[in-house]
DRENLUMMAR-315749 format. One record per residue (C-alpha): residue in three letters; y negated, z, x negated. Coordinates in steps of 0.001 Angstrom, whole numbers. Example, Ala and Ser with C-alpha at 12.3 -4.5 7.8 and 13.67 -1.06 7.14 Angstrom:
2
- r  c2  c3  c1
- ALA  4500  7800  -12300
- SER  1060  7140  -13670
//
This chain:
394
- r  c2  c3  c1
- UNK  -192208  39755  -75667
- UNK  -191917  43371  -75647
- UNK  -189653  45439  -73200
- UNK  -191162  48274  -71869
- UNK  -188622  51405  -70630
- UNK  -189748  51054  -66571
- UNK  -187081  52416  -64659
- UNK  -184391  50724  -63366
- UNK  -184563  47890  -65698
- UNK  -186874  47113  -68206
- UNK  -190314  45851  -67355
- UNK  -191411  42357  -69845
- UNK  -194489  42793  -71829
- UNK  -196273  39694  -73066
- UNK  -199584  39505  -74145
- UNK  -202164  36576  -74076
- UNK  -201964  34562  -77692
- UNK  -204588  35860  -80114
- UNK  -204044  39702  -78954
- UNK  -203200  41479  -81847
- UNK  -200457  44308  -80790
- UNK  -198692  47351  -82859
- UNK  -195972  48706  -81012
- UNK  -195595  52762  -81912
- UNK  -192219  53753  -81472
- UNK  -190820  57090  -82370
- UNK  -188343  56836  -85851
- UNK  -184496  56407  -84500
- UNK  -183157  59361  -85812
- UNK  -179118  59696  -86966
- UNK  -177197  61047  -83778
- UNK  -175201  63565  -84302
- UNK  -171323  61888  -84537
- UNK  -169777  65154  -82474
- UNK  -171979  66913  -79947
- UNK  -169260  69497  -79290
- UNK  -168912  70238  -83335
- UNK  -172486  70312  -83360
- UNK  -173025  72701  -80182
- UNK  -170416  75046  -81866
- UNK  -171819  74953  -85329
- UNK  -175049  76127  -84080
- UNK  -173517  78870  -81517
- UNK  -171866  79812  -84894
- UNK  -174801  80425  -86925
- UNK  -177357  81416  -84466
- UNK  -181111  82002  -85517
- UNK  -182200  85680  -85849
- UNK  -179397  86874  -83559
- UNK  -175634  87611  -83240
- UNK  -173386  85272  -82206
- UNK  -172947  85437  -78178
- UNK  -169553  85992  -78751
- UNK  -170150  89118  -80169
- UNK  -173095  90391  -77708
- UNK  -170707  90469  -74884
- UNK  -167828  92556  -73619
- UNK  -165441  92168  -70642
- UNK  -167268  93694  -68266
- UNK  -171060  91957  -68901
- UNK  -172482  89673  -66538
- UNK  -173862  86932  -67354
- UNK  -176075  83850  -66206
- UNK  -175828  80590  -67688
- UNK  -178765  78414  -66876
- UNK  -179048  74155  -66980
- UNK  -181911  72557  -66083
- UNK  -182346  70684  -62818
- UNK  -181560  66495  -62600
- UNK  -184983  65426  -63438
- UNK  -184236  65917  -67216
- UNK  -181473  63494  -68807
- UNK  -179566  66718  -71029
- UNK  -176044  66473  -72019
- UNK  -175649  69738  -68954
- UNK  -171901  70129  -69469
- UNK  -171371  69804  -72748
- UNK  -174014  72392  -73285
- UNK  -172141  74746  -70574
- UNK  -168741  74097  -72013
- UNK  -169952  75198  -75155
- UNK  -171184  78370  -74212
- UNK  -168572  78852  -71819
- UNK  -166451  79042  -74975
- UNK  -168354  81813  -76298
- UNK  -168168  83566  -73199
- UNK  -164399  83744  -73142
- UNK  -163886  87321  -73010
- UNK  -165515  86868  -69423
- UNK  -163429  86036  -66222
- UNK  -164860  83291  -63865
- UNK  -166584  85576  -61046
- UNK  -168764  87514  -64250
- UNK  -170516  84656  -65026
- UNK  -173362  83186  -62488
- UNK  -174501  79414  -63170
- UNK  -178171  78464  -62472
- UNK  -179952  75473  -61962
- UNK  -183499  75781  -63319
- UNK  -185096  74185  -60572
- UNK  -188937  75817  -61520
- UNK  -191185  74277  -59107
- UNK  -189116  71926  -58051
- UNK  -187214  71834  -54776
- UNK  -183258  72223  -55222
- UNK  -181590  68917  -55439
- UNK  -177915  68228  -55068
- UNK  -175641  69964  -57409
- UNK  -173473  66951  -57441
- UNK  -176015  65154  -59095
- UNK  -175900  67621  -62238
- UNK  -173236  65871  -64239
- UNK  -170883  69076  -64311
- UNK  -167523  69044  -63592
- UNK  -166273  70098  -60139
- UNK  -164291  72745  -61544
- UNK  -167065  74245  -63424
- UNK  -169272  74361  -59945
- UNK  -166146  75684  -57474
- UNK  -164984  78311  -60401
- UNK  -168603  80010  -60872
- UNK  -171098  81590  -58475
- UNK  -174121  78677  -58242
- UNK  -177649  79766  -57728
- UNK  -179419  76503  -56847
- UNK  -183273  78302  -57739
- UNK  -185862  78135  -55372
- UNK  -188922  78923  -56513
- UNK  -190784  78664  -53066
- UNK  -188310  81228  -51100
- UNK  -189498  85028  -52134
- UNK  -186503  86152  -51024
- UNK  -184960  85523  -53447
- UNK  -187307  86556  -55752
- UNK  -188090  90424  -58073
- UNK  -190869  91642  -59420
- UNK  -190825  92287  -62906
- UNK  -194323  92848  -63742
- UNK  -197115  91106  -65429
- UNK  -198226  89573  -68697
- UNK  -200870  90368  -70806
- UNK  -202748  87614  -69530
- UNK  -202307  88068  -66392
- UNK  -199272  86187  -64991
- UNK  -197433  88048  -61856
- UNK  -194165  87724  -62760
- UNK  -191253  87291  -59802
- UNK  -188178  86040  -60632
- UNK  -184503  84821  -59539
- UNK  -182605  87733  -57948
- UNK  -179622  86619  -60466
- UNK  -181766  87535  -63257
- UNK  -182127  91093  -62632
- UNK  -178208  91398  -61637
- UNK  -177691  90079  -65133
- UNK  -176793  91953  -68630
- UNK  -177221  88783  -70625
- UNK  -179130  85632  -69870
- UNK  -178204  82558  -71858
- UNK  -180475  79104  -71481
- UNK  -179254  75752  -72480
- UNK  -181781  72780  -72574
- UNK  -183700  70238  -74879
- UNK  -186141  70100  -77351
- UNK  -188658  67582  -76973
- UNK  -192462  66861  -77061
- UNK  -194275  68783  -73823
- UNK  -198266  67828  -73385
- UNK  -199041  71386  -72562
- UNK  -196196  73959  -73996
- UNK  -196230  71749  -77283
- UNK  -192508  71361  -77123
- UNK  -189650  72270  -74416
- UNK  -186784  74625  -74745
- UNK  -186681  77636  -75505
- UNK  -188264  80408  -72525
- UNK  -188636  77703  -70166
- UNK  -185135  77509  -68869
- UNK  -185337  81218  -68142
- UNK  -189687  81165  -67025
- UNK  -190656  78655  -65091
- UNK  -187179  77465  -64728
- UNK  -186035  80750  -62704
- UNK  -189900  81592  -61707
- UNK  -191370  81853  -57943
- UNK  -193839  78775  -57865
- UNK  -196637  80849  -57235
- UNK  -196522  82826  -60225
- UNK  -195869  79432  -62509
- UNK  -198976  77828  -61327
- UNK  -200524  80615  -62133
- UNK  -198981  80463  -66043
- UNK  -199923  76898  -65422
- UNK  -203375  76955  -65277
- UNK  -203322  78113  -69098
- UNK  -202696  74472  -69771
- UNK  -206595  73696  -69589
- UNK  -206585  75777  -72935
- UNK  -207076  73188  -75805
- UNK  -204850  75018  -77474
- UNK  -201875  74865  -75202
- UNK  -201018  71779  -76440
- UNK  -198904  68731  -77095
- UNK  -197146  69099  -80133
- UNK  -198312  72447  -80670
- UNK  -195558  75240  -80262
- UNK  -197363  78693  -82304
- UNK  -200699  79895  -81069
- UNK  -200450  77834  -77941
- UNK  -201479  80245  -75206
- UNK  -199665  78249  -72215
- UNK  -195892  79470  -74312
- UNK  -196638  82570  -75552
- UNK  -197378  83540  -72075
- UNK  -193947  81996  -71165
- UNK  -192039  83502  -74067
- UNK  -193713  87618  -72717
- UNK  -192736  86968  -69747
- UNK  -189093  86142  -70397
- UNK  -189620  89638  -72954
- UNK  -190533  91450  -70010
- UNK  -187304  90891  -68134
- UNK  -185764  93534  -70451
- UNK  -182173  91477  -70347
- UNK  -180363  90382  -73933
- UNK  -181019  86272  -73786
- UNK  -179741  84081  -75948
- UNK  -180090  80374  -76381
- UNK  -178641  76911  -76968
- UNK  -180571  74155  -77176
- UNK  -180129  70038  -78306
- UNK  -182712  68769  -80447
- UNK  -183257  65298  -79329
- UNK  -185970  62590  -80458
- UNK  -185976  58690  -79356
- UNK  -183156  59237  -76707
- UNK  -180736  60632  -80098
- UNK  -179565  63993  -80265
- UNK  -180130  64620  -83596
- UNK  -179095  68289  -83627
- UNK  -178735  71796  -81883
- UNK  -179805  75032  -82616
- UNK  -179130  78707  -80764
- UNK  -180214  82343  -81389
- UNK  -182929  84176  -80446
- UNK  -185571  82276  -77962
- UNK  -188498  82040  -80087
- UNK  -187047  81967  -83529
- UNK  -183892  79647  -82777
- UNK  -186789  77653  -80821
- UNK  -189248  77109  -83590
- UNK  -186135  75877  -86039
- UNK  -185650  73572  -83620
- UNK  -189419  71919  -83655
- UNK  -189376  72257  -87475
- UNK  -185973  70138  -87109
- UNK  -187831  67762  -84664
- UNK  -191512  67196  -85753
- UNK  -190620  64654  -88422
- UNK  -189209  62256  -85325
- UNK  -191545  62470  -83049
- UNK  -194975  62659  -84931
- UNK  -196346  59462  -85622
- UNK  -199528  58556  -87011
- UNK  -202405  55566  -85092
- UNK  -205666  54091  -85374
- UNK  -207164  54662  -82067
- UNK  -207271  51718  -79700
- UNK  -208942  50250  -76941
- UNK  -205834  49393  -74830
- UNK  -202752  51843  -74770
- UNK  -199640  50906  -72960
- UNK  -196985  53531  -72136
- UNK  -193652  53827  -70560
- UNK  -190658  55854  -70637
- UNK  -187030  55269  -68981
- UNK  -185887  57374  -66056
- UNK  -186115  60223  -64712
- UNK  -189381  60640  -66484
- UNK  -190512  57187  -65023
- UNK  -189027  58341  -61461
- UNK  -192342  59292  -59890
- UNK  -196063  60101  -60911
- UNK  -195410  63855  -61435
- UNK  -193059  62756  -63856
- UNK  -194686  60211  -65292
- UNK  -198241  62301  -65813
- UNK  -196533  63053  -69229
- UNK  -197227  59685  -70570
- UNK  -200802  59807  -70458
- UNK  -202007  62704  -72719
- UNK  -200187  60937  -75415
- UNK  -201788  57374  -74658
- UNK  -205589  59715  -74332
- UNK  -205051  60878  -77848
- UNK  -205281  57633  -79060
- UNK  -207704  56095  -76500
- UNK  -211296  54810  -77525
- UNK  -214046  55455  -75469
- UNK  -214433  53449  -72433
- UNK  -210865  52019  -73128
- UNK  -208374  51231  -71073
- UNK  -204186  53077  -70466
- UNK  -201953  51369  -68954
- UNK  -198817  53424  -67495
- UNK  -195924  51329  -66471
- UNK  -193244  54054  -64113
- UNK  -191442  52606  -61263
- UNK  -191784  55902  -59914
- UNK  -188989  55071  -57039
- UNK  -189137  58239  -55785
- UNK  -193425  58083  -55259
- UNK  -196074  60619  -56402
- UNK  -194591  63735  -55783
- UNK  -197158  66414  -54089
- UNK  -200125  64476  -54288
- UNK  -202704  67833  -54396
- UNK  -200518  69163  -57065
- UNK  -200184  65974  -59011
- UNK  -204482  65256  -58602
- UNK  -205691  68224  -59208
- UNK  -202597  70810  -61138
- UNK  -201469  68185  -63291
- UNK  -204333  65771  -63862
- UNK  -207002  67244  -63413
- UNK  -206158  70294  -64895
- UNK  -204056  69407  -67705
- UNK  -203942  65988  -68291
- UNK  -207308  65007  -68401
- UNK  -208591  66852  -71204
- UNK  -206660  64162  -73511
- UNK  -208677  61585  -72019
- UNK  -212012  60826  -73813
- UNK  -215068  60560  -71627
- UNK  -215075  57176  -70570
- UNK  -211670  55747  -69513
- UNK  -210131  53202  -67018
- UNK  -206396  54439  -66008
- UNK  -204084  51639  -64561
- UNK  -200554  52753  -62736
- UNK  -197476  49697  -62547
- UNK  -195493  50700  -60058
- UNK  -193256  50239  -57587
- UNK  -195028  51786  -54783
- UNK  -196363  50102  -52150
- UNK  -200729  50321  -52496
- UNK  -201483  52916  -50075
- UNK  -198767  55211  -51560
- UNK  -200073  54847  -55477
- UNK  -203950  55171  -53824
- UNK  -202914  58709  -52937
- UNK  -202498  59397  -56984
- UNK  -205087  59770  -59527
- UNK  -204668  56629  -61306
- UNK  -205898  52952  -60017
- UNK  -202571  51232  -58957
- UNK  -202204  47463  -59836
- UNK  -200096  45067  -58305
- UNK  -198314  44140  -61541
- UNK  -198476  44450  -65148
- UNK  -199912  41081  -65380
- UNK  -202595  42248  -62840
- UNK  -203015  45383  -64894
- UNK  -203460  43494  -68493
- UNK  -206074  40980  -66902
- UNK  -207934  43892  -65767
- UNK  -207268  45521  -69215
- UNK  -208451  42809  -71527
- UNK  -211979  42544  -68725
- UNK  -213021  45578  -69666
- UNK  -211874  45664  -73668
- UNK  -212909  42289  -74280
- UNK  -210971  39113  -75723
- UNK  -209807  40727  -79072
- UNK  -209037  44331  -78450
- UNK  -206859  46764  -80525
- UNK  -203682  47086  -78293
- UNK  -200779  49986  -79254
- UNK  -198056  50472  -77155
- UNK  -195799  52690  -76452
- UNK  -192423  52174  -75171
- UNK  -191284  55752  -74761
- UNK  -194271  57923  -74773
- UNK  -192352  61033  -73526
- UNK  -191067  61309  -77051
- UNK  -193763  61036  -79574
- UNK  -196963  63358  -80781
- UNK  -199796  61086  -81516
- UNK  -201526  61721  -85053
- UNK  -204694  59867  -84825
- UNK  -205938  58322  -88007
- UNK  -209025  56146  -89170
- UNK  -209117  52969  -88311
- UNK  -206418  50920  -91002
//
């Protein structure tokens, strides 16, 4: 029996005797024994930039940005760190923002920082769909309008705290994307968006990927200093931090990664993926699973994606046709069956792009229909975190 991250609670896997099975889990990485030493450490030896401490002076303003709920990051340990760095500033000098993107604003209760931290500093709880609250700052080369949070502009240094981790169409998060699309107007991220049909803006793929670079001008364009702190995380470990400059600091930080989170397959005929909240919270989310399971899919073979996705699909036109039919299915070979285990009730999941199934013994029958009685089966208990190497057949 294999448990499979779900949401929740895990979800049991068990497959009919006689299926052969390899389960492809990420390497479990050493975490790091003292996140704060390790936060510090890194603020201390930035990559190709001064220390923050020394880019500031009592009267800069800053902004301090943490991503929004629907990523599981270590928010105020990251913010206490730089907060530390910023101690030459009073309280009202430095403006905190949520790096909402796309997404609507959520509660900040829910971000895991202390109440002190949120009643001391000015919040800006981005928006991206109010252009009010938006400047213009121009355009990239390719093309991207560029509007951005008010508190940006107002800023003299920008500093963005995240995670480094696999992304199917930047190659890796961190980095810009705290700053663009975290503090972007929506309109102007779709549009940056719609680089990910580029097979080069890929997963796993951080230089020459034409999806970040346009990310990583656009930030450049905002003419502020910006700094950068960033965990390095593979498997659900932190394994590391790194901060500096955003594209140099960054790409130490994938160097650091790639050797946890690229693992090498035979392609199969049945791939099974997962991945623990808030990735498996709804379909949006959860699209992330599949370009890994499509790199190592066999024609006219079968993924399964197992999300509870409690809180449904998300915007179903923008989860059909922005994020699957744009992005996602490229990693899909030309003949495919895609199965969704969920929680939602079947006219909900219908709505989505993938064929719901009433359970994931309802979605293995079907499976095993189509492959056959002695298919090549990989799963993949958190998909989120790896970069699929396919190999010949072993």
């Amino acid at each position: 029996m294999i448990e499979l991250a779900y949401g929740a609670r895990p979800l049991p896997l068990r497959l009919p005797d006689g299926v052969a099975v390899e389960v492809l889990a990420p390497p479990a990485p050493p975490a790091v024994a003292d996140l704060a030493a390790t936060l510090q450490a890194a603020l201390d030896q930035p990559v190709g930039s001064r220390p923050l401490r020394q880019v500031v002076t009592a009267r800069t303003r800053a902004v301090v940005i943490v991503s929004d709920a629907s990523r599981d990051e270590p928010r105020a340990e990251l913010f206490a760190a730089v907060r530390r760095e910023l101690s030459a500033l009073p309280d009202d000098q430095i403006t905190l923002a949520v790096a909402n993107g796309t997404h609507a604003p959520g509660a900040p209760a829910g971000l895991g920082l202390p109440p002190e931290v949120l009643a001391r500093h000015r919040l800006v709880n981005h928006d991206g769909h109010d252009p009010a609250a938006m400047v213009e700052v121009g355009r990239t080369s390719r093309g991207t309008r560029l509007r951005v949070n008010r508190c940006l502009a107002e800023a003299d240094v920008v500093v963005t705290t995240g995670r480094i981790k696999p992304h199917y169409f930047a190659g890796y998060g961190g980095g810009c994307k705290g700053i663009f699309p975290g503090l972007g107007f929506a309109e102007d991220v779709r549009q940056n968006h719609r680089l990910k049909a580029d097979p080069a803006s890929s997963l796993g793929r951080a230089d020459l990927n034409p999806c970040r670079e346009d990310l990583e001008e656009a930030v450049r364009r905002l003419g502020r200093d910006t700094f950068m702190l960033n965990v390095v995380e593979a498997g659900g470990a932190i394994l590391g931090a790194v901060a500096g400059d955003l594209v140099l600091a960054h790409r130490e930080g994938v160097r650091r990664l790639r050797p946890w989170v690229e693992v090498e397959a035979a392609p199969a005929d049945l791939v099974i993926v997962s991945a623990p909240l808030p990735v498996s919270g709804s379909l949006y989310q959860a699209s992330k699973l599949v370009p890994p399971a499509g790199l190592l899919l066999r024609d006219g073979g079968v993924v399964i994606v197992a999300a509870e996705c409690p809180a449904g699909i998300g915007p179903v036109q923008v989860v059909n046709e922005g994020i699957f039919k744009l992005g996602v299915r490229r990693f899909l070979p030309d003949r495919y069956t895609l199965l969704l285990v969920s929680s939602m009730d079947a006219a909900t999941a219908a709505q989505g792009y993938a064929t719901p199934a009433p359970s994931l013994e309802a979605a293995l029958s079907e499976a095993l229909r189509r492959t056959g009685p002695a298919p090549r089966v990989l799963v993949l208990p958190d998909a989120g975190d790896l970069v699929p190497v396919p190999t010949a057949r072993r």
